[in-house]
Residue frames as qw, qx, qy, qz and C-alpha x, y, z in Angstrom:
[[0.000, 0.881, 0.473, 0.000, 0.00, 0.00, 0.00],
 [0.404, 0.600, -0.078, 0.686, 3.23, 2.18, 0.03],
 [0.605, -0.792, -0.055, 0.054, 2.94, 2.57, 4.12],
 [0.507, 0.374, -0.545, 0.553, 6.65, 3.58, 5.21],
 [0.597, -0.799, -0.067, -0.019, 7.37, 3.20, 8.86],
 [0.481, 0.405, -0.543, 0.556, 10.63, 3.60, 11.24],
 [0.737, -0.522, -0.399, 0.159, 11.67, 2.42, 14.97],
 [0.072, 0.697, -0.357, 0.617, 13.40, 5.44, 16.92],
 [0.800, -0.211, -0.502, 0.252, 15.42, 3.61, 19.61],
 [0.344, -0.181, -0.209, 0.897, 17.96, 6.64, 20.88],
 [0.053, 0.900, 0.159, -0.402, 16.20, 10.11, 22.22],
 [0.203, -0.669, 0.265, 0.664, 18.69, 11.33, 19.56],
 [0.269, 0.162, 0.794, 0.520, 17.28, 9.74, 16.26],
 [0.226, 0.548, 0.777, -0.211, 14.12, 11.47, 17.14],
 [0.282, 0.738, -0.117, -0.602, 14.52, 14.98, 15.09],
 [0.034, 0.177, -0.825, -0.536, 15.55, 13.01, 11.97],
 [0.164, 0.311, 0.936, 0.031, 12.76, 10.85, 12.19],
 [0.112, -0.649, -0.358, 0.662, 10.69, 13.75, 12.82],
 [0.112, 0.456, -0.447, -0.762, 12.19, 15.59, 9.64],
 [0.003, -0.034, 0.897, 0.440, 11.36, 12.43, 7.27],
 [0.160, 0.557, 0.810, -0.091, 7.73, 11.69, 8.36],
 [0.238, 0.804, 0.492, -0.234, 6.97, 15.33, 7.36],
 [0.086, -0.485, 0.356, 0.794, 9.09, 15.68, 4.43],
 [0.603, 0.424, -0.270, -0.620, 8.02, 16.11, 0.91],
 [0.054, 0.252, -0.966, 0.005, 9.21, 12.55, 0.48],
 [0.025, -0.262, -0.909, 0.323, 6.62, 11.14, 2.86],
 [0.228, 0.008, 0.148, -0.962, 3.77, 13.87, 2.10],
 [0.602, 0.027, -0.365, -0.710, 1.37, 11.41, 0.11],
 [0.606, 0.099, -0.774, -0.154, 2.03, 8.84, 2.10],
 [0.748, -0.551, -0.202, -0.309, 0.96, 6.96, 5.55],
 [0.438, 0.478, -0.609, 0.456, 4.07, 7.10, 8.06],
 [0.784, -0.565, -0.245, 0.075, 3.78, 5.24, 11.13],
 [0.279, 0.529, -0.535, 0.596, 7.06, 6.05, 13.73],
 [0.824, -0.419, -0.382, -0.006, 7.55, 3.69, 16.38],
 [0.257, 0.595, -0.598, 0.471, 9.52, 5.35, 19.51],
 [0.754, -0.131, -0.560, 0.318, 11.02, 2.66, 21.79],
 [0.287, 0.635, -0.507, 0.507, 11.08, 4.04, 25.22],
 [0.029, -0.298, 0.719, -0.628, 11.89, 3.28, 28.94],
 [0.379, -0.472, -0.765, -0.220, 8.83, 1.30, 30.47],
 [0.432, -0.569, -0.433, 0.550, 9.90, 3.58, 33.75],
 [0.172, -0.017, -0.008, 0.985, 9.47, 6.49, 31.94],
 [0.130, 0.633, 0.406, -0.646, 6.35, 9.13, 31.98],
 [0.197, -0.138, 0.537, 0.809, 5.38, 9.43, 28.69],
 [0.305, 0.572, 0.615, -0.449, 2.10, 11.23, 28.03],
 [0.460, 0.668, 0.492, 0.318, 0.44, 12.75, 24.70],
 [0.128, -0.218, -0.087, 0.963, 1.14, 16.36, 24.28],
 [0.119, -0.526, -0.652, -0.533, -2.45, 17.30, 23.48],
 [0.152, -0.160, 0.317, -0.922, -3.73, 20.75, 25.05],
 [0.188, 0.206, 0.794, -0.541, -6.61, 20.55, 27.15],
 [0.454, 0.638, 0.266, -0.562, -9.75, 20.68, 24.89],
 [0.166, 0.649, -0.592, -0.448, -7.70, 20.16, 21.84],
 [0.905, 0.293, 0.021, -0.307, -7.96, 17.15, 19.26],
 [0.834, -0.239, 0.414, 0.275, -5.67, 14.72, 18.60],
 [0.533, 0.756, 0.100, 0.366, -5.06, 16.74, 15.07],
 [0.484, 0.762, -0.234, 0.360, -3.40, 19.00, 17.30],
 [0.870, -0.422, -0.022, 0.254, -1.02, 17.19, 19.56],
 [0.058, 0.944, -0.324, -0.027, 2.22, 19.41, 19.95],
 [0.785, 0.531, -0.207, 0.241, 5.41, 17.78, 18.36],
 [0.591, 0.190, -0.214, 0.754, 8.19, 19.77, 19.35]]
């Protein structure tokens, strides 16, 4: 179906990854982006209060 995906293992892969899923490259296409982390870590959506999952804050 032309899906492209990628596993981000190191906190430091994650701007690259980041770059690809929302370059021209990837624009037409479905980009999954699996990041591996810490089971002991805190790791919550970034989605303001009221806000939709459309806009969940990135960066």
């Amino acid at each position: 179906y032309g899906h492209a995906g990628r596993r981000i293992d190191n906190p430091a892969e994650v701007e690259d990854a980041l770059k690809w899923a929302f370059s021209e490259e990837m624009k037409e296409k479905l980009v999954f982006l699996d990041f591996r982390t810490d089971q002991t870590e805190n790791v919550y959506p970034m989605i303001p209060g009221g806000k939709g999952l459309s806009e969940m804050i990135l960066v």
